[in-house]
N, C-alpha and C positions, 0 to 999 in steps of 0.2 A: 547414459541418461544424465542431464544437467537439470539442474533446479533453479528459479530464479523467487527470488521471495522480498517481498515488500515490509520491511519491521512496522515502517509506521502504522499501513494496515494491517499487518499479522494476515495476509495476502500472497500465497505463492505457486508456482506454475511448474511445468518440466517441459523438455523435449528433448530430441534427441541431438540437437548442437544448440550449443549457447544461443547464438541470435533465434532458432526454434523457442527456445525456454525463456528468454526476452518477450517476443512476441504474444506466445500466451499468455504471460501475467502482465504485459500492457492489456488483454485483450480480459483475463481477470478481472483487473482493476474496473476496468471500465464500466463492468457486469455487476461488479459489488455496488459501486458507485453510483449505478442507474436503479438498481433494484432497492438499494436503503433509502435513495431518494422518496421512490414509491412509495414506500413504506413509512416513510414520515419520520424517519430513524436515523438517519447522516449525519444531523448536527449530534448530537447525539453521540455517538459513535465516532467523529473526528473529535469532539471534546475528550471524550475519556481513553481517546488514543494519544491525548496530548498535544491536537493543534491546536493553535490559538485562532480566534478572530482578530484582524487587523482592517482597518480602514487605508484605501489607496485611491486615490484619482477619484474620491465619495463613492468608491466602490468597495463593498465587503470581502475579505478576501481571508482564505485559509493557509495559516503557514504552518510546515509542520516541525514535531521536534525536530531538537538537533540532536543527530546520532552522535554519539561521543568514543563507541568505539564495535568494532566489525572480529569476526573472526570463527573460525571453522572448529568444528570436532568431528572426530574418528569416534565412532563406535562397532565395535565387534559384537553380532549377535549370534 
């Protein structure tokens, strides 16, 4: 089983091959994204995950943190 997880959204997915585990948390993402829209909760929610708003081409746009650093753990339960 592989996992794939999104920090900036604290968003993550599995399958059974990588690109499987990819595909669902693109396929995640998209589901959180459309549903907090709904909900009137996205900005919201990309704020206190730490993107910013940016202006580009007089279009609003969301950038998100910069990850500064990545990395695994082992746990034995």
């Amino acid at each position: 089983m592989f996992v794939a997880y999104s920090p900036e959204l604290d968003v993550s997915s599995c399958g059974k091959t990588p690109v499987e585990a990819r595909q669902n948390l693109h396929e995640a993402v998209e589901i959180f994204l459309e549903e907090t829209s709904k909900m009137g909760t996205l900005n919201d929610i990309l704020e206190e995950s730490g993107f910013v708003k940016e202006k580009f081409n007089h279009k609003i746009r969301w950038q998100p943190p910069k990850i500064i650093s990545t990395g695994k753990e082992r746990l034995t339960v």
